[in-house]
C-alpha positions in Angstrom: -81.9 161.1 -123.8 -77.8 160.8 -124.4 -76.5 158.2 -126.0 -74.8 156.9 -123.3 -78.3 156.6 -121.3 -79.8 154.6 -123.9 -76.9 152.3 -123.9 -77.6 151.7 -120.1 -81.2 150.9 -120.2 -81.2 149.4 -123.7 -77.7 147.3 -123.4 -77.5 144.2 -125.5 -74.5 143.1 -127.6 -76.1 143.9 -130.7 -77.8 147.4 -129.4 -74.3 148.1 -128.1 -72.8 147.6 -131.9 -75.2 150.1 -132.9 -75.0 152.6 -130.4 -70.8 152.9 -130.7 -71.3 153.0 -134.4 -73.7 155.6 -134.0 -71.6 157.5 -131.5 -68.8 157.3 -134.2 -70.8 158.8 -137.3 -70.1 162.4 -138.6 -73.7 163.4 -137.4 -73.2 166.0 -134.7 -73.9 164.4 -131.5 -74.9 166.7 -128.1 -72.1 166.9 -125.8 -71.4 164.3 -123.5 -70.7 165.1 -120.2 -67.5 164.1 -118.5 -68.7 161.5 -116.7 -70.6 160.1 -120.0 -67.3 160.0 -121.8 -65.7 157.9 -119.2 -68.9 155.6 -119.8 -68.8 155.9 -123.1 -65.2 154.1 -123.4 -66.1 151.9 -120.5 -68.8 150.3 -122.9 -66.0 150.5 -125.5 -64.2 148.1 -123.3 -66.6 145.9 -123.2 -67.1 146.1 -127.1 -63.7 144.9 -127.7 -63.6 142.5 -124.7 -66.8 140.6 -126.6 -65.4 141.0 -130.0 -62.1 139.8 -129.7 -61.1 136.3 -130.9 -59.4 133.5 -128.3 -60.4 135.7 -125.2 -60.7 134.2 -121.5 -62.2 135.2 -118.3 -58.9 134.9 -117.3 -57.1 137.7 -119.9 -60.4 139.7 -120.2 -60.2 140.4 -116.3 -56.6 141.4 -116.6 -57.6 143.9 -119.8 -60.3 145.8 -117.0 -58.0 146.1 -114.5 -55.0 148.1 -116.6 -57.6 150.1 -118.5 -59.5 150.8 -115.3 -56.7 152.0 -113.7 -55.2 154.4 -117.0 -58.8 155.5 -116.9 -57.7 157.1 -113.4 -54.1 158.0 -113.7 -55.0 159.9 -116.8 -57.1 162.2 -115.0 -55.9 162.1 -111.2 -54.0 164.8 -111.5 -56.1 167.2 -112.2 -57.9 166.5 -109.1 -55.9 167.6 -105.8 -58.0 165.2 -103.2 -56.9 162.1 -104.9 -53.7 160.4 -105.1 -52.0 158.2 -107.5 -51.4 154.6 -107.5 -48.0 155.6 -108.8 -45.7 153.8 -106.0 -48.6 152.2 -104.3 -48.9 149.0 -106.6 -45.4 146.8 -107.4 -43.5 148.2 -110.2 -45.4 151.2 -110.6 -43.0 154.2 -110.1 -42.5 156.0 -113.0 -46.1 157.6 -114.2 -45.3 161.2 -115.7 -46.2 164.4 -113.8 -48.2 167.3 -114.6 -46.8 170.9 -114.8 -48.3 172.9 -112.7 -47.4 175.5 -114.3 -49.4 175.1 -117.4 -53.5 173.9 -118.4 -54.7 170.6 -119.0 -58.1 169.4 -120.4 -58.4 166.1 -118.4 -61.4 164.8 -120.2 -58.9 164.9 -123.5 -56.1 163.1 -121.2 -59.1 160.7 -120.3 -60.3 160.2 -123.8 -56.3 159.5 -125.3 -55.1 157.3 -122.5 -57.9 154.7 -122.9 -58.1 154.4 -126.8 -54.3 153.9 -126.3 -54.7 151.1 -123.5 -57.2 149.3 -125.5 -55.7 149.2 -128.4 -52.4 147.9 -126.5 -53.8 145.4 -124.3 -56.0 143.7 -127.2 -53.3 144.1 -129.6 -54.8 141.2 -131.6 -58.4 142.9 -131.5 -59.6 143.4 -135.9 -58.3 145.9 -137.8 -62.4 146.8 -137.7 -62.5 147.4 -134.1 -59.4 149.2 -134.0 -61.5 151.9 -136.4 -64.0 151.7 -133.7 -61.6 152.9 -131.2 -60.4 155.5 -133.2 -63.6 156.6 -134.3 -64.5 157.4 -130.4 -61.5 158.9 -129.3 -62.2 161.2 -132.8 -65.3 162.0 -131.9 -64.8 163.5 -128.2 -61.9 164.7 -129.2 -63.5 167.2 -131.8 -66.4 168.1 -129.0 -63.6 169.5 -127.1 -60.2 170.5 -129.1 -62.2 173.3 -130.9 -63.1 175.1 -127.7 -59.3 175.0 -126.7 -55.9 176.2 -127.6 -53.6 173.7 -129.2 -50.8 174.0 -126.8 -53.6 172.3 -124.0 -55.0 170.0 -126.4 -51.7 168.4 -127.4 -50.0 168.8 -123.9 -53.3 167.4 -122.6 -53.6 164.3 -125.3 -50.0 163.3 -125.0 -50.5 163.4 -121.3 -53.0 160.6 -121.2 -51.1 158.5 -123.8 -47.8 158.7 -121.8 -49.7 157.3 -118.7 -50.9 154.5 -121.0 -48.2 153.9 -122.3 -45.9 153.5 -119.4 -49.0 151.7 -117.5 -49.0 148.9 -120.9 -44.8 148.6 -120.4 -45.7 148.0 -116.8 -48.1 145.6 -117.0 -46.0 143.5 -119.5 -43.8 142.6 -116.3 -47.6 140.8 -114.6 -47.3 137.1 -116.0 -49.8 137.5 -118.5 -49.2 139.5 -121.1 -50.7 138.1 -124.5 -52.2 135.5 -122.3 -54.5 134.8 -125.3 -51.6 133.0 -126.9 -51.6 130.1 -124.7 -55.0 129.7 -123.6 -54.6 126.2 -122.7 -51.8 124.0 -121.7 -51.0 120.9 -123.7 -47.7 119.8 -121.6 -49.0 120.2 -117.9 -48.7 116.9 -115.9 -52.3 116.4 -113.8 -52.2 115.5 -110.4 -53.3 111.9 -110.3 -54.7 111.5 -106.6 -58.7 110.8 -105.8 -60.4 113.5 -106.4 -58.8 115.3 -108.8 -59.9 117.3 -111.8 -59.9 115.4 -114.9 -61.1 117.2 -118.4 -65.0 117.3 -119.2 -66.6 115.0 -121.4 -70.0 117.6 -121.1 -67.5 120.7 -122.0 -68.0 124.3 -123.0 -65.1 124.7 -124.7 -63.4 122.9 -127.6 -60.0 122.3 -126.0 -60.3 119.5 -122.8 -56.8 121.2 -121.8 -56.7 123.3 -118.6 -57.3 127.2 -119.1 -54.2 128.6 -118.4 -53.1 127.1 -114.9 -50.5 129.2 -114.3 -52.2 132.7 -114.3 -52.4 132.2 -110.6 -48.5 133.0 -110.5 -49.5 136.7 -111.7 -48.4 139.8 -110.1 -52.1 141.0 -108.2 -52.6 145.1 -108.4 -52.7 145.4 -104.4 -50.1 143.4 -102.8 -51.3 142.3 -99.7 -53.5 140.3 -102.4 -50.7 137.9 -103.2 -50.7 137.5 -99.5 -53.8 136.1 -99.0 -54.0 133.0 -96.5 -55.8 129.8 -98.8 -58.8 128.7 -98.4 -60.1 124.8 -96.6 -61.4 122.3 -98.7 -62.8 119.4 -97.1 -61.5 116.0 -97.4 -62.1 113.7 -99.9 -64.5 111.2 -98.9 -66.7 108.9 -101.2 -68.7 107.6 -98.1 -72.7 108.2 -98.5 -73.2 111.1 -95.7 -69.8 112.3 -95.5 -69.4 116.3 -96.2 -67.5 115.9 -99.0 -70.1 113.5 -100.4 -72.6 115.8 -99.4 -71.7 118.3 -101.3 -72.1 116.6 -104.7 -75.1 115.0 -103.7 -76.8 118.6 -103.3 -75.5 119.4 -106.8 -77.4 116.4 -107.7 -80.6 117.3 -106.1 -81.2 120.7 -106.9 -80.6 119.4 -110.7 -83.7 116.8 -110.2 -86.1 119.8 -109.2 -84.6 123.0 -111.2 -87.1 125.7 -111.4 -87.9 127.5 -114.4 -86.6 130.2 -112.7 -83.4 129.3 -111.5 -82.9 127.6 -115.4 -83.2 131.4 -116.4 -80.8 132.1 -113.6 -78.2 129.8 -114.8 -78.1 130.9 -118.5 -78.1 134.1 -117.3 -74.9 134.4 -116.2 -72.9 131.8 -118.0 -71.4 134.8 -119.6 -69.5 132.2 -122.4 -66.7 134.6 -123.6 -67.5 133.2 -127.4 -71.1 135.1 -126.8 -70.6 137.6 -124.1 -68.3 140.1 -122.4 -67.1 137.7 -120.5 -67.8 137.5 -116.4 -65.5 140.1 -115.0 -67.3 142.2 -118.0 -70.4 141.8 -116.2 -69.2 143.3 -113.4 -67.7 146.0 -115.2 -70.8 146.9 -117.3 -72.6 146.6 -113.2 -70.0 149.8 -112.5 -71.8 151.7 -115.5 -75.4 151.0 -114.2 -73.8 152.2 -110.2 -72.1 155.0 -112.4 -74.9 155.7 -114.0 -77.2 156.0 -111.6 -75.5 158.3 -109.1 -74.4 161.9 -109.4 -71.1 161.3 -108.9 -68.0 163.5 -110.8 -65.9 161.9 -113.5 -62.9 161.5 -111.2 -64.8 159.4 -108.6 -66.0 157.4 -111.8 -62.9 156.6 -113.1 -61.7 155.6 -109.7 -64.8 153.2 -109.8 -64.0 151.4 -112.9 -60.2 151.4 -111.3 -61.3 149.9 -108.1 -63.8 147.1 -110.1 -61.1 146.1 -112.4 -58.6 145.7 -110.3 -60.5 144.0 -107.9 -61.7 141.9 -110.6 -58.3 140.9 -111.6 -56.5 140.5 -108.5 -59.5 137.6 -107.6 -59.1 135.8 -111.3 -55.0 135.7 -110.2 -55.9 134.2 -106.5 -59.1 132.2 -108.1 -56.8 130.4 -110.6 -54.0 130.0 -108.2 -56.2 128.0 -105.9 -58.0 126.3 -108.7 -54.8 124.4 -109.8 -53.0 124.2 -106.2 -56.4 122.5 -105.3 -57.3 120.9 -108.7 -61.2 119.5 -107.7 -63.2 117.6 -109.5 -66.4 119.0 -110.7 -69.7 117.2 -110.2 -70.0 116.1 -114.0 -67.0 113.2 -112.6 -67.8 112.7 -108.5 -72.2 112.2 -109.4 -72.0 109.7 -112.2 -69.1 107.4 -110.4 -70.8 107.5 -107.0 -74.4 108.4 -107.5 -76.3 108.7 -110.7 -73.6 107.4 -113.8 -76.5 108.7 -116.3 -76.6 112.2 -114.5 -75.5 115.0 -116.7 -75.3 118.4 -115.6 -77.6 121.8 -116.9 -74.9 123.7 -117.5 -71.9 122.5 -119.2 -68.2 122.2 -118.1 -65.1 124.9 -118.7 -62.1 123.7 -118.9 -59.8 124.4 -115.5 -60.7 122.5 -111.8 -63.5 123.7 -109.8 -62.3 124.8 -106.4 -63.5 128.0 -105.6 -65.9 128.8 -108.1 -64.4 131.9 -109.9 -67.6 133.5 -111.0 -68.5 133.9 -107.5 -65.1 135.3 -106.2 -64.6 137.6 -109.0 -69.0 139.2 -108.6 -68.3 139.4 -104.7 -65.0 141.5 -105.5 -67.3 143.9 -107.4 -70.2 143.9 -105.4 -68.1 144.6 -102.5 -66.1 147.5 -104.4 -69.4 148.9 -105.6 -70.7 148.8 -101.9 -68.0 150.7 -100.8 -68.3 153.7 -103.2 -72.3 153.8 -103.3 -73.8 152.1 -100.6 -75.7 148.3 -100.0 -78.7 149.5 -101.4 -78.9 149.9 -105.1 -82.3 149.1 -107.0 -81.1 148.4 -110.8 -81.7 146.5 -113.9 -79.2 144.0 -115.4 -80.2 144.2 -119.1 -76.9 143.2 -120.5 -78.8 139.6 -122.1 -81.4 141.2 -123.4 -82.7 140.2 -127.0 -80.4 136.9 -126.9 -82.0 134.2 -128.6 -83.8 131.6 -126.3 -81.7 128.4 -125.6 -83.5 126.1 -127.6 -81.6 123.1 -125.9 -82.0 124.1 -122.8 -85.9 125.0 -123.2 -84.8 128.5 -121.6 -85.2 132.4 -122.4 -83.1 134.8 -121.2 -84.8 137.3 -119.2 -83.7 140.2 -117.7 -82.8 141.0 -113.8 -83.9 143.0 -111.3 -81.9 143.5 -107.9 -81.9 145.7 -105.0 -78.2 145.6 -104.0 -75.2 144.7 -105.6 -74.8 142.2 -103.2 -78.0 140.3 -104.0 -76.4 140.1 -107.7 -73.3 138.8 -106.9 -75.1 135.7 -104.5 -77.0 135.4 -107.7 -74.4 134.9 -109.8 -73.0 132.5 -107.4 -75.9 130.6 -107.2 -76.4 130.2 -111.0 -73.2 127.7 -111.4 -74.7 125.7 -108.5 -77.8 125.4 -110.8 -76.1 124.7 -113.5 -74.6 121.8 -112.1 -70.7 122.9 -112.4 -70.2 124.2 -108.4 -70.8 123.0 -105.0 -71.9 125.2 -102.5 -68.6 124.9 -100.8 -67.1 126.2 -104.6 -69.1 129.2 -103.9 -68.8 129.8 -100.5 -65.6 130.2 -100.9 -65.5 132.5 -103.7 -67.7 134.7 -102.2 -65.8 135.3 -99.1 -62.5 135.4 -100.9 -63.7 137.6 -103.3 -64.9 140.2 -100.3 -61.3 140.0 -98.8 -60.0 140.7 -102.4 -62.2 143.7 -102.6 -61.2 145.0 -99.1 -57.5 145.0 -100.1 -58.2 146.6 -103.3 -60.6 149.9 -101.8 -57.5 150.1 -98.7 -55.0 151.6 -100.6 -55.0 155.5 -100.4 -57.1 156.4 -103.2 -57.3 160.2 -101.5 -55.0 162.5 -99.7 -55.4 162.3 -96.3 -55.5 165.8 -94.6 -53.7 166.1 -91.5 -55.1 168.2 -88.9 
């Protein structure tokens, strides 16, 4: 078995230290194929996304979307049927162009474009991980330079770091560049109206400042994504029966009869970027396992990781913009004023309003993308947990998934925040429709030439 393939049905955070340090070693490795190479740096991604200090949902979801996308201009190309995003997304115009004239190893472009778009979007990653990156753009690069000519292999490296490059000037124009330096946002004024957000006393996170509340001001990938119509909430209403009431008070009763199974389901996919990949990771690493487990060719891979990160990141930009434009209270402030003041919830807070709940918008956006491309039914594992530590506070293992389409992962993940006590079902809802219109937008654009009869 590969390497890559044991990363896929083995994947923990500590398994995948050891398998990108073993992929890095000066032991000759087989060959990859081209499609494991695009895996292999996809996992590299999500190395650096879980191992880089002060990152955020928010930024981490950005960093998949321009390395999923420099993944697939790097290569595209070389591949007459499909077309650049060059002119298609805002700002995007000037992406150098091939010469027909002359060869180009697009595995090589591949492999230089994203160790360059890593190490420029998480520009504040260790000097450690950096050597990780390096290390895996050395070792691909000497399984293929020595079968080549030089003129290919440099014309074909520098290739692939141009397109980073000019995609990384590009996407300093977005709004969020170095987000990671202001996290959260000492000087915003909170609305002060019923109903309104207020910071967490029960908190995840050490700052009871809002996470960053103007990332919803961000350029999106696909236009017609800034264009999206908002969403209803309902009315505030503390009256006992009214649907806003209503709401919170299911919060409050699935807490009182939590299954053990739905307390696994809720740890699951808390996804805490201090522990994990973060959530829009998730749904990156659920491209690998669709990836994975399709014989599919490395340009209609790439264009899956393209498609799942941007999709990813154009719902954290609409997620956050209605978070703040709606700022909600969570049930950790409506349940103990109005119904239970001793209630505390499973899971605990993060630190931004609840309205729509953004793990569910950004896991339908992926779902739906990954539906697209392979089809609703999927039977796969989600091992990307496996061999955490049990939650010893929360009486709770982590166990592994099983789902039989992508679909029944992302109403999962949905689900999990209402178990935890941090959504309502109108939070999620939401999301999850939003997050299919997202997805929609995202697949539209013309990803292949169309041939005219």
């Amino acid at each position: 078995m590969t390497i890559y393939k044991k990363l896929i049905y083995t994947i923990t955070l500590l398994s995948l230290v050891f398998l990108t340090i073993t992929a890095c070693s000066t032991k000759e490795e087989p060959k990859m194929s081209d499609k494991e190479v695009a895996i292999e740096w996809a996992n590299m991604t999500l190395f650096i996304t879980r191992y880089t200090p002060s990152n955020s949902p928010t930024f981490a979801s950005r960093a998949f979307g321009y390395t999923g996308l420099t993944m697939y201009e790097s290569i595209v190309q070389g591949f007459p049927d499909y077309k650049s995003m060059s002119g298609q997304l805002k700002g995007l115009e000037l992406l150098p162009v091939a010469d027909d004239s002359k060869e180009y190893n697009w595995v090589l472009s591949l492999n230089a474009g994203q160790s360059e778009i890593l190490k420029n979007i998480y520009v504040q990653t260790s000097e450690e991980n950096i050597k990780k990156i390096d290390s895996l753009e050395q070792v691909i690069y000497n399984q293929l330079a020595s079968t080549l000519d030089k003129e290919t292999v440099s014309r074909s490296v520098a290739f692939g770091k141009s397109v980073a490059q000019i995609i990384f000037e590009w996407s300093k124009t977005d709004g969020g560049h170095r987000g990671y330096l202001n996290n959260f946002d000492k000087t915003m004024v909170h609305p002060n109206r019923p109903g309104a957000w207020k910071p967490p006393l029960f908190a995840q996170s050490f700052s009871h400042y809002p996470l960053h509340p103007h990332w919803g001001e961000n350029r999106t990938f696909a236009s017609k994504n800034k264009q999206l119509e908002d969403p209803k909430m309902i009315p505030y209403d503390t009256t006992p029966g009214s649907p806003y009431y209503q709401q919170f008070e299911n919060v409050y009763l699935k807490d009182q009869e939590l299954t053990q199974l739905e307390k696994e389901a809720a740890i699951w996919w808390g996804d805490d970027p201090d522990v994990s990949f973060t959530p829009p990771g998730h749904s990156y690493y659920f491209a690998t396992l669709a990836i994975d487990g399709h014989d599919i060719s490395m340009i209609e891979s790439a264009k899956t990781y393209a498609q799942v990160g941007m999709a990813v990141s154009d719902a954290f930009v609409n997620c956050w913009k209605w978070k703040y434009q709606f700022f909600t209270e969570r049930p950790n402030t409506f349940i103990p004023r109005f119904i239970d003041e001793e209630w505390e919830s499973f899971w605990p807070d993060p630190p931004f309003p609840s309205f729509p709940s953004g793990h569910a918008i950004q896991a339908a956006a992926a779902a739906t993308v990954l539906e697209h491309n392979f089809g609703k039914e999927f039977t796969f594992t989600d091992r990307a947990h496996e061999g955490r530590k049990r939650d010893e506070l929360k009486e709770t293992d982590f166990v592994i998934r099983s789902f039989n389409t992508f679909w029944d992962a992302a109403q999962e993940t949905a689900d999990s925040r209402f178990y935890g006590g941090i959504h309502t079902q109108l939070d999620n809802d939401v999301g999850l429709e939003k997050g299919v219109e997202i997805a929609k937008n995202v697949y539209a654009l013309e990803w292949k030439i169309k041939n005219e009869k």
